[in-house]
N, C-alpha and C positions, 0 to 999 in steps of 0.2 A: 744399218743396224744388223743387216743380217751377218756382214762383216763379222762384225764385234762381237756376236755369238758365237760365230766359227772359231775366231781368233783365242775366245774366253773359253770355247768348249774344247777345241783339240789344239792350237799352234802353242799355246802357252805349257800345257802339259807336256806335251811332244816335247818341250825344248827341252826335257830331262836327258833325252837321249844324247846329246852332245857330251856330254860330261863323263856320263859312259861309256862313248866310244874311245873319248881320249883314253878314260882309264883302262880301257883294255888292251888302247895301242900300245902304253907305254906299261901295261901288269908288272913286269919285271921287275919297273925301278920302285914301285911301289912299298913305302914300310906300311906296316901294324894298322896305323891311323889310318891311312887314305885306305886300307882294305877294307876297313869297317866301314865309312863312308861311301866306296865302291856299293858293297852288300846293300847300305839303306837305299842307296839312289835306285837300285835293281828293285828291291823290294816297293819301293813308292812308284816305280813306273807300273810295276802290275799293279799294285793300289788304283793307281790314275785310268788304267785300262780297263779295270771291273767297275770303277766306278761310271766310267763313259757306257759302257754296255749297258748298266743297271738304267744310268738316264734314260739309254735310248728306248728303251722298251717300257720305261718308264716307272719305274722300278724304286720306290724308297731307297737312299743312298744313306741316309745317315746313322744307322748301324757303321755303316765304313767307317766313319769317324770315329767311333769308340772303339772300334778295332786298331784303329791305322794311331792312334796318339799314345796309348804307351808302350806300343813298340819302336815310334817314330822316338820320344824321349828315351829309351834305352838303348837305341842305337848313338842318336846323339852325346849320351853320356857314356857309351863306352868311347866313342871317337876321343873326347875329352880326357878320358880317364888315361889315356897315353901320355896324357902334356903334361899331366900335374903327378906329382911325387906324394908321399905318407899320409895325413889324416886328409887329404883334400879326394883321395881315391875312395876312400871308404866312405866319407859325405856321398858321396855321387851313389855309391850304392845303397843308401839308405834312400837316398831321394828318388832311385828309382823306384824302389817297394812298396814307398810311401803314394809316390804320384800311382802307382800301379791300381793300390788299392783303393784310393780315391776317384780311379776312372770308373773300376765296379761299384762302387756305391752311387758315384751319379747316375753311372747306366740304370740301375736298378730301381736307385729312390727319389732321385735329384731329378734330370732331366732324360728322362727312357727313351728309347732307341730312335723313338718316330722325332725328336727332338737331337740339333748340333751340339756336342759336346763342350760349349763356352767355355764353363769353369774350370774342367782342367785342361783345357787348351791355353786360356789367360796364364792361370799358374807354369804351367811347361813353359809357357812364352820369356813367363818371368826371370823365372831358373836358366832359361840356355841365354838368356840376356847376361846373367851374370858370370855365368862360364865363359863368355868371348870375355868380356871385359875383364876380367882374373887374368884371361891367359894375354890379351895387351897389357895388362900391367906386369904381369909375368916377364913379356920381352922386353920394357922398356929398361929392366933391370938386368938383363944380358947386353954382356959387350959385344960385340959382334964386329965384323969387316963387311959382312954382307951388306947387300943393303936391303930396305922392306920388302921391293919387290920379287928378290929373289927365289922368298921362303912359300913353300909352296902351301902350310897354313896356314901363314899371316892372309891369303886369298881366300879361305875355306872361310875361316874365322871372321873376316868382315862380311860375307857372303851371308855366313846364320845372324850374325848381330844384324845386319838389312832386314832381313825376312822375318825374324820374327821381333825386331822391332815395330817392324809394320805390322806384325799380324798380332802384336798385341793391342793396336791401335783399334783395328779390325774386330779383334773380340769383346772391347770396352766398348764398343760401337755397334756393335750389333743390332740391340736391343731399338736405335732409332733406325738403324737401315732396314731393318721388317716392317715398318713401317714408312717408310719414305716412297719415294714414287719409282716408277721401272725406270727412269731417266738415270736419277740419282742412283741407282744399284748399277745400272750399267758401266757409271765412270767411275765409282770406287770400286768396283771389282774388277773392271778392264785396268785402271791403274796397279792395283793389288799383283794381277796374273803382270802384269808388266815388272815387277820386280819376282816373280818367280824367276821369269825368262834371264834376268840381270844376275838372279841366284845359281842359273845356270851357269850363266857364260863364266861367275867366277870361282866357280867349281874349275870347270874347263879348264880354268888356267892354273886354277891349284894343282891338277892333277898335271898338267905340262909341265907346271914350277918342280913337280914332286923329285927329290933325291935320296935314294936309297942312304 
């Protein structure tokens, strides 16, 4: 058990950094997209690092959460807003305004700071679900010679469809995992951190795929 905490509290977050290194070994060939995605993974590891500190000292973290989710979703949908052309650019910026201002009314009136941010986590969840799926139907209507593996966002893009597949699972569920037993919280959230780690590695390789 003790394991499992370590693993849950620092090796699963830690895993961000892989992703990052790659993207800086290869900066150069880097376009637009993987920049901005570079940016969020930097920005989420200090997320991960303040929020480890605040635990340890014991420290209320879930302010973090209503801080870290529409910035997480406006990084996301700029990443996006590369792939897609005319009225689908301007959608994403509405959605981010909109989700923006919906995190400050939860903050405020919905579920206040000492409380995790569900509802617009679920919703975010929902939205970048539908953005990877746009952007596979997007490719499956390109011809190409490549083949799938080669593209170093078709790796990005099943990477966020994983994770926040799962984590919309995660926020519809909630509501019984606060009450379930420390058992049950341990293996869906040691499961859970085990597809962050998965999110990493295919970042990783998005950014290895990546070609100017």
């Amino acid at each position: 058990m003790a394991f499992l905490r370590y693993y849950m509290l620092y090796l699963s977050p830690a895993s961000i950094v892989i992703p990052i290194i790659v993207a800086l070994l290869r900066y150069k060939l880097l376009n637009p997209p993987f920049k901005v995605l570079l940016g969020f993974l930097v920005f989420s590891a200090i997320a991960n690092a303040v929020n480890i500190t605040l635990s340890l000292h014991h420290i209320p973290t879930t302010i973090m959460f209503h801080i870290y989710t529409p910035i997480e979703f406006a990084c996301i949908s700029l990443f996006y807003n590369y792939l897609f052309k005319g009225t689908w650019q301007k959608i994403m910026v509405a959605l981010v305004i909109v989700l923006s201002i919906f995190c400050l009314v939860d903050f405020l009136f919905i579920q206040p700071g000492i409380q995790v941010d569900t509802y617009p986590d679920t919703v975010e969840a929902i939205i970048i679900i539908a953005y990877s799926v746009l952007y596979l139907n997007q490719q499956s209507n390109i011809e190409t010679n490549d083949s799938w593996g080669q593209s170093g966002l078709n790796w990005v893009n099943i990477a966020l469809l994983i994770y926040y597949g799962c984590g919309l699972f995660m926020f519809i569920s909630i509501n019984y995992l606060l009450h379930a037993s420390v058992s049950v919280n341990a293996i869906v959230w040691s499961v859970f951190d085990t597809i962050l780690v998965v999110e990493s590695l295919l970042f990783a390789t998005g950014f290895y795929k990546c070609k100017t």
